[in-house]
N, C-alpha and C positions, 0 to 999 in steps of 0.2 A: 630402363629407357635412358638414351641416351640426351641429357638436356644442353649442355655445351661441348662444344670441339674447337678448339683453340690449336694455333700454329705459334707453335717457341722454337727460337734457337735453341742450341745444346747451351749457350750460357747461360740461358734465362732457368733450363730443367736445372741445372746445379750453382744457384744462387747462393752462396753462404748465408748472404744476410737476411732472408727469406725461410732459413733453418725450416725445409719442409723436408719433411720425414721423409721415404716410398720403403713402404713394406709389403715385402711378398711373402703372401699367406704359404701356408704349407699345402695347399691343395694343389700350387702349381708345379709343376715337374722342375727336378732339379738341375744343374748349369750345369749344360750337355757342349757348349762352343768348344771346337778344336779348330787345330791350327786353319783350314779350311775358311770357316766362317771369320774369325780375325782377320786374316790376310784381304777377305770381303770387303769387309769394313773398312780395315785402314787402307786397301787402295780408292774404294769409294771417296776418303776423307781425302786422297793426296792430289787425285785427279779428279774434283768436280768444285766448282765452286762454291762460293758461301752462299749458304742459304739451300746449298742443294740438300732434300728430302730422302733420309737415310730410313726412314719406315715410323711406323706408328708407336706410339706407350700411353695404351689404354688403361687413364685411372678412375679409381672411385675416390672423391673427397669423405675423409673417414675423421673429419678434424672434430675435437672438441676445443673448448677454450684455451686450457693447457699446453696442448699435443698438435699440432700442424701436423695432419699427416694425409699420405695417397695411398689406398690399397692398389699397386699393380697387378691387374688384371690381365692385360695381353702386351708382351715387350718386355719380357723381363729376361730375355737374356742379352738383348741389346741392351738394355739399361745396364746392366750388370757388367757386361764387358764394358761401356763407356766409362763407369765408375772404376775399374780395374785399371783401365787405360790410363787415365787421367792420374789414376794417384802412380802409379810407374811414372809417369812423366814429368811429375812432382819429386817423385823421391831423387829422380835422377837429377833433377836441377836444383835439388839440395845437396846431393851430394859433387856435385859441380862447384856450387856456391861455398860450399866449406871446404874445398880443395883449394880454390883460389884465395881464401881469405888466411888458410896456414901454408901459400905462398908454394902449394904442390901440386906439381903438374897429373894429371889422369893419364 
């Protein structure tokens, strides 16, 4: 039974300082996204506004004292591409950032 539904931005699901877990169990099927469904996604993010509604990521709170964590239950290949995306996009403005700081151009 479903007892809360809450609407987050994509910053709020990937809070660092919030360190929550999302683990997906092994019963759900494996990350099947090809180029098709990506291209989806990032023209959804390039031409819609903030705040616009990219789809659902059904969790179960699975936390103990120790461990923060989310069983994902439904959305886990969009979560999985978002976390994909997001660190490409990291890596890449790291490797921007340490070209400019040894003064070479990309």
């Amino acid at each position: 039974m479903i007892q809360t539904v809450n609407k987050y931005p994509i910053d709020e699901i990937f809070k660092p300082k919030d360190k929550m877990y999302y683990f997906i169990p092994k019963y759900q099927r494996e990350y099947t996204w090809s180029y098709n469904e990506w291209y989806n996604l990032y023209t959804d993010l390039q031409e819609n506004n903030e705040g616009y509604f990219i789809g659902s990521i059904i969790c179960i709170n699975t936390n103990d004292a120790n461990y923060p964590r989310l069983e994902v239950i439904d959305g886990q290949q969009r979560l999985t591409t978002l976390c994909i995306f997001l660190a490409a996009i990291y890596k890449t403005k790291e490797v921007f950032v340490l070209a400019w700081r040894n003064g070479r151009p990309i």
